[in-house]
N, C-alpha and C positions, 0 to 999 in steps of 0.2 A: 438372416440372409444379408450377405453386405451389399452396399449399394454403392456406383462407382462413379466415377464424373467422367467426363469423351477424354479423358487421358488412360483412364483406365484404374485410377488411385480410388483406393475406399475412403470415400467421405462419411460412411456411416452406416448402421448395422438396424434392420428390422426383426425385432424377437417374432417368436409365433403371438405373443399375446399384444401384437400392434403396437408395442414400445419401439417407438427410435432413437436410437445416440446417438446424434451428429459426430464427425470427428471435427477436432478443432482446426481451426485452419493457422498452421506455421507462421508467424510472424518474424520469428529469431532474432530479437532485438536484445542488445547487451541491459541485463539488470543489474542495478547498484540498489545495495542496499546499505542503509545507511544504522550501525549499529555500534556508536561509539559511547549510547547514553548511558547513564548510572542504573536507571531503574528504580530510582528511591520510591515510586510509588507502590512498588514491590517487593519492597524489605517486608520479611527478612530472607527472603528468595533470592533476593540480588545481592546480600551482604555474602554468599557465597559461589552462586552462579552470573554469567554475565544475560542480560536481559534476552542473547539471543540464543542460548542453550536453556532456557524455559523451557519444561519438558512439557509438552501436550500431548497426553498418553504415551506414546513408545518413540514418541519424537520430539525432539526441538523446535519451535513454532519456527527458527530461520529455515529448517530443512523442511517443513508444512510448506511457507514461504514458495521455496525453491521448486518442489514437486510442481505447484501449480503452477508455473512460470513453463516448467519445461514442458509442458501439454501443449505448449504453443512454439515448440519450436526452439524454446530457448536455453541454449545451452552455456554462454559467458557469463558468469557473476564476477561484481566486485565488491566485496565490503570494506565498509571505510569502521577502521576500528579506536579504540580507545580505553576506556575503561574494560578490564579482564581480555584486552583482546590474546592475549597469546594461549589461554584458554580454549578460544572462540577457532583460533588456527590449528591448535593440536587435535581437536574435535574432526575438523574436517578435515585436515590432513590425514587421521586413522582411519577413515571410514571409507569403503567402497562405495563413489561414484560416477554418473554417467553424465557429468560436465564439469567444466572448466573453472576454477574460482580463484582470485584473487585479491589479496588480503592488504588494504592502503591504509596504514599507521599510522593516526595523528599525534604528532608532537604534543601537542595541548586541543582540547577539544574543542571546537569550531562552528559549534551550533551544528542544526541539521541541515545545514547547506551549504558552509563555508568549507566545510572537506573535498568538495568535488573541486576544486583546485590542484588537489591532488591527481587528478585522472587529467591529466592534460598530455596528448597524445598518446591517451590510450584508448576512446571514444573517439569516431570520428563519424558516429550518424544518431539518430532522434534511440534513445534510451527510453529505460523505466527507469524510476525510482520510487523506491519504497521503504516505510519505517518499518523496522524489523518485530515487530510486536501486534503486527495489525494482518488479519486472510480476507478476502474478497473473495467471492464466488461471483465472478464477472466473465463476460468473454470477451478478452482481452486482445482479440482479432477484431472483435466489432468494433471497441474503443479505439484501436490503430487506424481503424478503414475510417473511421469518423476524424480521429485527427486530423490525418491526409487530406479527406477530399473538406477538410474545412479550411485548410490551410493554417492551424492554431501552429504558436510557437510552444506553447506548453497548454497541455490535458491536462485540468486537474478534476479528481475521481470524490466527487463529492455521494452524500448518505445521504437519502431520507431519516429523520429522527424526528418521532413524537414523544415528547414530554406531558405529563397529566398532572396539572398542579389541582392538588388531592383537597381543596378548599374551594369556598365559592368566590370568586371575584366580582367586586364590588365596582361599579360606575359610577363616578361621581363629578359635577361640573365647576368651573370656576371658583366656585361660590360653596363648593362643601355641598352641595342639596343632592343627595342621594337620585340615580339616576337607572336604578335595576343592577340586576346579580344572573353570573353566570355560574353554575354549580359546575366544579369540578372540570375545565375548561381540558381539553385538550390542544397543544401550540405543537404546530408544523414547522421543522427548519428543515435546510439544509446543511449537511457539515463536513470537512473537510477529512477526509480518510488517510491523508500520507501519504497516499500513492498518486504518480505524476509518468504523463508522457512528455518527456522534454528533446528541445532539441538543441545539439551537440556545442550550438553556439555557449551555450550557457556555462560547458566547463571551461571554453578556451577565454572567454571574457571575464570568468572570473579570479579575483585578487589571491594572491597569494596569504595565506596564512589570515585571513581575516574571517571571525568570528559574522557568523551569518546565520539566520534560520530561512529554509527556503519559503516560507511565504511572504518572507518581507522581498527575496528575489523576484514571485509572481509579481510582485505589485510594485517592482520597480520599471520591469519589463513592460507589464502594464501600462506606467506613465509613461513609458518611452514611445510607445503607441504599438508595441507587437500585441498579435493578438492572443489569447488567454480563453482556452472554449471550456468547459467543463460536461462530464460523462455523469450522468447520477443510475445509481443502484437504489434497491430497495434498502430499507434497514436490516431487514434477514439474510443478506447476502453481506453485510460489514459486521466483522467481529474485531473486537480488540480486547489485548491482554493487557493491557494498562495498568487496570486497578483488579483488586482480586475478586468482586464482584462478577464481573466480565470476564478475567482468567475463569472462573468456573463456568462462565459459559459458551466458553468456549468451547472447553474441554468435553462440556456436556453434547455441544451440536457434533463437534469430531466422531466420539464414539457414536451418534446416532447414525453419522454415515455410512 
């Protein structure tokens, strides 16, 4: 049975077996995605393909990427390309789909943030950005609504990650005198996922042609005194395809779905 909000739009669907699916709520903010790297952590996968045509079952992790994106609405991409990019273009130049994408060439590669110089009057409101090798299962209406009503100049989309260092750790004070042992400790972080809600100042103020990674831009912005909020997921909700470790399981959650 769908269920409908006082305009009369289906917000979401009740099974007979008391399962409900929300619908997502439209945000339609321009995505960039940022896909000019080598991939050397995935040689020899990348010594032929470029990191964002990495096939994750019957797809490319950029077009996984892009699916999730357009549940909410969003239907502009732009990729900032580089290394195999005219590969990355013929790809989605062949294929039937239902949004908009364009493809910004870097001359020489410019870290993961120094390319959005590139998009300078072609943004002109708060964007996504994401690195093209990483899926979140977030809802990315919530993290918008959180943006906003916090006033952040940049969302950044940090994980839960626990680590299990698979020994005992040892306590010991000043002085070498043994001070107890923790077997097998598990350490909580946080960590930073590659994906960002930015706002539009960030590509007009930035330098042309200059070699930048965008976290050294959070933390310039930072000192400047904007402010900088961040959104955390679970760690079952951050997959990356980085290392081949992870590519499999990534591949392994996908077909689960």
């Amino acid at each position: 049975m769908p269920i409908v909000n006082l305009n009369e739009e289906i917000i979401g669907v009740v099974f007979k077996n008391g399962t409900f699916i929300k619908e997502h709520e439209k945000i339609g903010l321009p995505v960039v995605i940022m896909a000019g790297g080598k991939g050397t952590r995935l040689h020899p996968y990348t010594k032929i393909l470029p990191k964002a045509l990495i096939p994750i079952g019957e797809l490319p992790i950029s077009e996984h990427i892009i699916q999730r994106f357009l549940e909410y609405g969003c239907s502009q991409y732009y990729m900032i390309v580089n290394h195999k990019g005219a590969m990355i273009q013929s790809y989605f130049n062949n294929i039937d789909k239902a949004y908009d994408i364009r493809f910004i060439e870097e001359a020489e590669p410019l870290g993961t943030g120094g390319g959005l110089s590139l998009l300078k009057g072609s943004i002109e409101q708060d964007f996504i950005l994401t690195n093209c090798d990483i899926l979140i299962d977030a809802d990315y209406s919530e993290i918008y609504r959180i943006h906003k009503k916090k006033h952040n100049f940049i969302t950044m989309v940090l994980s839960e990650y626990e680590v299990q260092i698979p020994y005992g750790v040892v306590q010991i004070d000043q002085d070498n005198n043994y001070g107890g042992v923790t077997e097998k400790p598990v350490l909580h972080y946080l960590i930073n996922t590659g994906v960002y809600l930015v706002n539009e100042r960030v590509i007009t103020e930035m330098p042309r042609d200059t070699v930048m990674d965008f976290p050294d831009i959070v933390e310039n912005y930072r000192k400047s005194g904007e402010k900088i909020g961040c959104y955390v997921v679970k760690q079952s909700a951050y997959m990356d395809m980085g290392q081949f470790e992870e590519l499999e399981k990534m591949k392994e959650k996908l077909h689960a779905q």
